[in-house]
C-alpha positions in Angstrom: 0.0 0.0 0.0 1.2 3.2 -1.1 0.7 6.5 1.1 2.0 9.5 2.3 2.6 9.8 6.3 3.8 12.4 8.4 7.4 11.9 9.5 6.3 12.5 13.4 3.6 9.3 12.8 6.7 6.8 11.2 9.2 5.3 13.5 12.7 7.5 14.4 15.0 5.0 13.8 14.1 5.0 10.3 16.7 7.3 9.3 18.6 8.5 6.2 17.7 10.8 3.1 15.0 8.1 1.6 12.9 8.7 4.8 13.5 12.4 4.6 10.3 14.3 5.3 9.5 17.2 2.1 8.3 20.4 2.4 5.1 19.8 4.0 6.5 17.4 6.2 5.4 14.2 5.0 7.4 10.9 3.7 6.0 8.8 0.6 6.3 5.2 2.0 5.1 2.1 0.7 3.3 -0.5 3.7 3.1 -3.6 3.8 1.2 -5.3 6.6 0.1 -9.6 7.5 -1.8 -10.6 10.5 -3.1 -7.5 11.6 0.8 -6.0 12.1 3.1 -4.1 9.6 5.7 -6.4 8.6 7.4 -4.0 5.6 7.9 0.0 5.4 9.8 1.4 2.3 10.1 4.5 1.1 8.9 4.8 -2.7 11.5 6.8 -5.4 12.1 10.3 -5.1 10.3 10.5 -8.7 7.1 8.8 -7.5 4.4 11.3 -7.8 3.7 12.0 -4.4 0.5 14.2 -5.3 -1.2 11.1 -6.4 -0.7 9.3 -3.3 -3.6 9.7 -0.4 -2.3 11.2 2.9 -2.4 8.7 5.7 -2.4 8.9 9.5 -2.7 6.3 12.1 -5.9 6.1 14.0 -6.5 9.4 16.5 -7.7 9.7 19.6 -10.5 11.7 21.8 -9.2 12.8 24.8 -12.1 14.4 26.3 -15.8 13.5 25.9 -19.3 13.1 27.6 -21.1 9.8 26.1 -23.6 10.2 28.8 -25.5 13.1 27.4 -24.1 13.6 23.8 -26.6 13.9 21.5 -29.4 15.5 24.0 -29.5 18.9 23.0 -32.2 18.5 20.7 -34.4 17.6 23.6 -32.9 19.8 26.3 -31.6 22.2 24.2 -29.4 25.7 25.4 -30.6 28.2 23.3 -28.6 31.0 25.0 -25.4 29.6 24.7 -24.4 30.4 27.8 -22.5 28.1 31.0 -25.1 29.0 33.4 -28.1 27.6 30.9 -26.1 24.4 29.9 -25.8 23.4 33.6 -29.6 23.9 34.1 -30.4 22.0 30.9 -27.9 19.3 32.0 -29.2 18.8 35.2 -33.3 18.6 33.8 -32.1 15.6 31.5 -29.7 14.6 34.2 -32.8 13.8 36.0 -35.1 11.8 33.7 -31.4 9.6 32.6 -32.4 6.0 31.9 -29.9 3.2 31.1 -31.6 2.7 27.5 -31.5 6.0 26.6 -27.2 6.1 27.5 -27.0 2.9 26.2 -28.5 4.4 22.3 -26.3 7.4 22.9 -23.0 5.7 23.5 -23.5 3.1 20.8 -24.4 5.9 17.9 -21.3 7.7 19.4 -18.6 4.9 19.7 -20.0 3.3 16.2 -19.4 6.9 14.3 -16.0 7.3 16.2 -14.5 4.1 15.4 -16.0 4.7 11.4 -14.6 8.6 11.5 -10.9 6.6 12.6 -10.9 7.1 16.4 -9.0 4.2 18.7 -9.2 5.4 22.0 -11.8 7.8 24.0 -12.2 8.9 27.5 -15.5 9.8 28.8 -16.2 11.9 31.6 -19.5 10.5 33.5 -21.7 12.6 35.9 -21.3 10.4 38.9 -23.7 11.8 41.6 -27.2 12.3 41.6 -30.3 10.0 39.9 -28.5 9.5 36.8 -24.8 8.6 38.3 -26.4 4.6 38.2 -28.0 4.4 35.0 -24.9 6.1 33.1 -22.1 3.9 34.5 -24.2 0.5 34.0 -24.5 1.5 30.4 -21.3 2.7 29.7 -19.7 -0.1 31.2 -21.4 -2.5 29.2 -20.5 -0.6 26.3 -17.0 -0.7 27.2 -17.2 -4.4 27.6 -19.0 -4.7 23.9 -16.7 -2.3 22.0 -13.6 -3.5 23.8 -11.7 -5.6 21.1 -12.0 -2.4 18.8 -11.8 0.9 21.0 -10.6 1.4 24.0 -12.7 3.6 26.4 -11.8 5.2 29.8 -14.0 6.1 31.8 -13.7 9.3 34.7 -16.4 9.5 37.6 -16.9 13.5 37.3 -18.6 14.7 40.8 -18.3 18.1 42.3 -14.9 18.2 44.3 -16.1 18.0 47.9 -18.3 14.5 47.2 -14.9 13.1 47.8 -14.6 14.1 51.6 -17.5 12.2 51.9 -18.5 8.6 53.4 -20.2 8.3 49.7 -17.0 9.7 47.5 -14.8 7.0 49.2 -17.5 4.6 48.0 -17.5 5.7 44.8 -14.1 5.9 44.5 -14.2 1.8 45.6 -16.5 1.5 42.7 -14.9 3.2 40.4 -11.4 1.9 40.8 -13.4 -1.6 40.5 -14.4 -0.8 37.1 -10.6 0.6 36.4 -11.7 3.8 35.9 -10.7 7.2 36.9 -11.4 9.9 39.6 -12.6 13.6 38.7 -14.2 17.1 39.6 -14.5 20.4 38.9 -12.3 23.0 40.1 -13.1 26.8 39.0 -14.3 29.9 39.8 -16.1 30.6 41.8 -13.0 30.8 44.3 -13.6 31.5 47.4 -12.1 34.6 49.7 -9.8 33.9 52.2 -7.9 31.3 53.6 -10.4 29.3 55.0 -12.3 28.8 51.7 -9.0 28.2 49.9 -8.2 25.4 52.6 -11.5 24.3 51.5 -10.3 23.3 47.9 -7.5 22.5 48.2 -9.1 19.8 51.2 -11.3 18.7 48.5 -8.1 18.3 46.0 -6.1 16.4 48.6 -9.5 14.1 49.9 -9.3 13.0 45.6 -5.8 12.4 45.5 -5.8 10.5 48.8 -8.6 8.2 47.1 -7.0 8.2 43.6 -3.5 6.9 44.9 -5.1 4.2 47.5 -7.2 2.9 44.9 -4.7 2.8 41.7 -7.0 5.5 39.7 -5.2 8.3 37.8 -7.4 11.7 37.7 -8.7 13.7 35.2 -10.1 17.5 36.3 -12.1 20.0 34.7 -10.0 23.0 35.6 -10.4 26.6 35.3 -12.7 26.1 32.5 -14.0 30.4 32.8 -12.7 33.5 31.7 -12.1 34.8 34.9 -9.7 34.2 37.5 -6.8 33.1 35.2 -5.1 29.9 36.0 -5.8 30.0 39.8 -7.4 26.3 39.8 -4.5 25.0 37.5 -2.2 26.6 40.1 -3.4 25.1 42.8 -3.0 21.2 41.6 0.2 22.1 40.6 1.3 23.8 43.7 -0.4 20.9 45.6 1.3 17.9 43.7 4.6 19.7 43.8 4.4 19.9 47.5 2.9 16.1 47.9 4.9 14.4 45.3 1.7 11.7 44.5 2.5 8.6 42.2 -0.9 9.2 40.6 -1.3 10.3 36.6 -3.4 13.5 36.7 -4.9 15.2 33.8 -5.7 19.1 33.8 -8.6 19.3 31.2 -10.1 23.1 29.9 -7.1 25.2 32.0 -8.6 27.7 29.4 -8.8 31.1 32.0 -4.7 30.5 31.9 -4.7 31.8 28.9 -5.5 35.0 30.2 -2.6 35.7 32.6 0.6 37.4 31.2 2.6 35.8 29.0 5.5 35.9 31.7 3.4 34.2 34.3 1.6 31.9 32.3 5.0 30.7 31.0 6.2 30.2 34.3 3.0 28.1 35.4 3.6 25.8 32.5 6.7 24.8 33.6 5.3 24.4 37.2 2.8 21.7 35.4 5.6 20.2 33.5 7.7 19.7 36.6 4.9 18.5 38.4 4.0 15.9 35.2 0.6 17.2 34.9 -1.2 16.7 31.4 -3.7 19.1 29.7 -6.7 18.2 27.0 -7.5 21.6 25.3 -11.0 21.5 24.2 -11.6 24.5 21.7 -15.2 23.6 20.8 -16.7 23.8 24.0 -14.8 26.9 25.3 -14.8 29.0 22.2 -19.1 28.3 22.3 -19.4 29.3 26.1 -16.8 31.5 26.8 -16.3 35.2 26.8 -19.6 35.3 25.9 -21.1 38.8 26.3 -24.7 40.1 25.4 -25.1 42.1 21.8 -20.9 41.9 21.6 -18.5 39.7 19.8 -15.9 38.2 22.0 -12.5 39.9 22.3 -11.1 37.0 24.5 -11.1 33.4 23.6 -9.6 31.2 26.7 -8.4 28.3 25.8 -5.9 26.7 26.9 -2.5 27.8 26.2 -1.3 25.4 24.2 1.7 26.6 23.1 3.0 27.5 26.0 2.3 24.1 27.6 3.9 22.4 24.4 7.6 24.6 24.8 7.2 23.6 28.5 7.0 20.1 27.7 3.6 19.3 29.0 1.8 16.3 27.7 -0.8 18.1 25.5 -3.7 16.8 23.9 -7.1 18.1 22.1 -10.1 17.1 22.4 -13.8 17.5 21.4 -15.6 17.3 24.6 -19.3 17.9 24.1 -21.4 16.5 21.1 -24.6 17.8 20.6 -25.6 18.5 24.0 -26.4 21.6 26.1 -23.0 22.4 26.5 -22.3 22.7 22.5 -24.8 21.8 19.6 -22.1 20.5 17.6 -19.8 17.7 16.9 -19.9 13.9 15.7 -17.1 12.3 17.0 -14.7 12.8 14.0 -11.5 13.2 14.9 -10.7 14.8 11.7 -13.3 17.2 11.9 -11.4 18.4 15.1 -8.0 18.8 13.4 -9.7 20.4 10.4 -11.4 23.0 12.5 -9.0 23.5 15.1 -5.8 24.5 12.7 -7.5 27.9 12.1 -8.8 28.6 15.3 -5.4 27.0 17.8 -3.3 28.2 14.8 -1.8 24.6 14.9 -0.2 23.7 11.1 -0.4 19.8 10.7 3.1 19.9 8.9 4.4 20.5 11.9 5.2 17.9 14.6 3.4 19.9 17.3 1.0 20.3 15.7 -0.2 17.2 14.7 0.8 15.3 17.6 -2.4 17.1 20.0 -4.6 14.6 18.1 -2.3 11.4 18.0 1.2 10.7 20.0 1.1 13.5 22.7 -3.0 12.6 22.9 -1.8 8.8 23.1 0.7 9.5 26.0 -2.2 11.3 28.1 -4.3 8.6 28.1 -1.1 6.4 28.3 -2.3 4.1 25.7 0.1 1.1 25.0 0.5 2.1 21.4 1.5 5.3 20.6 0.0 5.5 17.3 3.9 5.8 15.6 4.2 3.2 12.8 7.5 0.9 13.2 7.5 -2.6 12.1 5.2 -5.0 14.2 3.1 -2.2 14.9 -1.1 -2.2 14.1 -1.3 -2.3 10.8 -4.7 0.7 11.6 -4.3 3.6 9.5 -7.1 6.2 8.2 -6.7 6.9 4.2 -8.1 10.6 3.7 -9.2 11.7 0.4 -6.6 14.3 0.4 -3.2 14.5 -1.0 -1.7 17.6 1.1 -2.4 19.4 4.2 -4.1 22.3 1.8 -6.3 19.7 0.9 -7.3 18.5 4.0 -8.1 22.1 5.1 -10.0 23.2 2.0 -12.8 20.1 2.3 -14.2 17.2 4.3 -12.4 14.6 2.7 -13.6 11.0 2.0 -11.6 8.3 4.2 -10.9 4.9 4.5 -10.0 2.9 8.1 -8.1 0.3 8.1 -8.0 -1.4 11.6 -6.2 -4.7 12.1 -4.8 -4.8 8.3 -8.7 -5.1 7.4 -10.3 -2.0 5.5 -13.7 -1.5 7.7 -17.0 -1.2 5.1 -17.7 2.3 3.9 -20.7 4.1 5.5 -23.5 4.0 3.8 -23.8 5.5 0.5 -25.5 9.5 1.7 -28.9 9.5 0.9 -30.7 12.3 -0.4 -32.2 14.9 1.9 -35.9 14.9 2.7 -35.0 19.1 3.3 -33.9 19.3 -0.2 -35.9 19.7 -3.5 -34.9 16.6 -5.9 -32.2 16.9 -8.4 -33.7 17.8 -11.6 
């Protein structure tokens, strides 16, 4: 098979001018795979015409999700857009949650993620309250039915002072019983004074305590506002500095730490770095919610900082968080939607190493998947076939794609049938 591959997706010890990446940082290669593993990987003549060759990456991965409410915006819908509404439209569906209806979302979800070329997802799960029983029994039974083709993580998501309870530490049991992970949500609100900061950062400790005992790693919602820059991410990264926890924790949003000068933002990078903290950016959700202000156009856009993090070397993935819900209309699982959308908006360029890897190796690495998604010799022979011969290509239109997953092509979707909306052609 005959492709063209960015040189941060092939294996580093292939070296020398024949693996030698061009201009837009791609190598032409030629795969050759048996028994669901690559067993050849040659690079093609300088005078083969790369243009005709499709561009290939491995399978990518969603960092960030919510399977237990995607799709339910059309029936709990947000129509102003703003944080305050989503929560209030969350919590009415929240409360009428059955296990059939999690069940229908999270198998229309996982089955257009693993055709769109996604291998991995981690799902956040609201954990307390009447619909914390319902979502985990579905989702774990979907992680037990989709397990020999995606793997999916799952984070128990409560607010941060459930774990100081009698019922967090159960939960917790629970949880680490279905090898999942611990979160919350820290943000703003903060508290004045030191009693209400002890508060948090009580709260923080109570989940790390839990996490470490039980074998979990953690996964946060963090500063995810456009006020109070980067205090929440500060605070884990203070705390885990000082307390030195074996435990894999994951800062998703940090998005107000955008907003802090570039000096000090710099500088709280490299605190998460040294601490070995992760971050999941998640541009959808935040650019729909945030910096939202009546009759005006948004002149801030937090997000995380993602640059910043990348120099620093934190472990830096993206993700899509919400899919059709109240907290954004939007999204289908498609990891190349994602890429496609957030190379204008990140200003990420796909040629580019870092800028790729968000979606794929440094993505991989967060969830610390055994495969990093690199293709060497005895690797998966999985590999998504876009439509596309460049980068510009990719960028100027949805492309058509082929997934290959074990060294077998999975069946196009179904041929797109014509809309009811539309008049007939003619």
């Amino acid at each position: 098979m005959k492709l063209r591959l960015p040189r941060g997706l092939l294996d580093p010890r292939l070296g020398g001018a024949e693996f030698r990446a061009d201009a837009d940082g791609l190598v032409s290669l030629s795969i050759a795979f048996e028994a669901g593993r690559i067993t050849a990987i040659s690079p093609l003549p300088a005078q083969a015409a790369a243009a005709s060759l499709p561009l290939a990456l491995t399978p990518l991965i969603e960092p960030h999700t919510h399977l237990d409410k995607a799709f339910s915006a059309a029936a709990f819908p947000n129509r102003e857009g703003t944080m305050a509404a989503a929560l209030a439209a969350n919590q009415r569906e929240y409360a009428q949650r059955s296990v059939e209806q999690v069940a229908e979302r999270a198998e229309r979800a996982l089955e257009r993620a693993w055709r769109n070329g996604v291998r991995a997802i981690r799902s956040h799960i609201d954990s307390v309250g009447a619909g914390a029983e319902p979502s985990w029994e579905a989702l774990l039974a979907a992680r037990e039915r989709w397990r020999e083709r995606l793997e999916l993580q799952l984070v128990a998501l409560a607010p941060m002072a459930h774990w100081l309870t009698a019922e967090g530490q159960a939960l917790a049991r629970r949880v680490a019983a279905g090898q999942g992970l611990l979160g919350g949500v820290i943000g703003p609100p903060y508290g004045q004074g030191a009693a209400s900061r002890n508060v948090d950062r009580e709260a923080l400790l109570a989940l790390l305590d839990l996490a470490e005992r039980h074998g979990c790693g953690v996964d946060l919602h963090v500063d995810e506002a456009d006020s109070c820059p980067g205090e929440g991410v500060a605070m884990v990264a203070q705390l885990v500095l000082e307390q030195r926890r074996a435990v894999a924790i994951t800062c998703s949003h940090a998005s107000s730490m955008a907003l802090l000068p570039q000096r000090n933002c710099d500088r709280l990078a490299d605190r998460l770095a040294a601490a070995n903290i992760a971050v999941v950016a998640l541009p959808t959700t935040n650019f729909w919610l945030l910096g939202r202000r009546p009759g005006r156009t948004p002149w801030r856009r937090p997000l995380a900082p993602i640059r910043s993090l990348q120099q620093a070397g934190v472990r830096l993935a993206i993700g899509g968080d919400n899919v059709q819900d109240p907290w954004y209309p939007g999204g289908d699982f498609d990891p190349i939607e994602l890429l496609r959308w957030s190379a204008p908006l990140c200003q990420l360029m796909p040629w580019q190493r870092l800028g790729l890897a968000p979606f794929s190796t440094a993505a991989a690495a967060v969830l610390e998947l055994a495969w990093d998604g690199v293709v060497r010799l005895g690797a998966p022979a999985d590999l998504v076939l876009l439509g596309s011969g460049s980068w510009g290509e990719l960028l100027a239109r949805p492309p058509q794609r082929r997934v290959l997953r074990q060294g077998v092509w999975l069946p196009p979707p179904e041929a797109e049938k014509p809309s009811p909306l539309l008049p007939p052609h003619g």
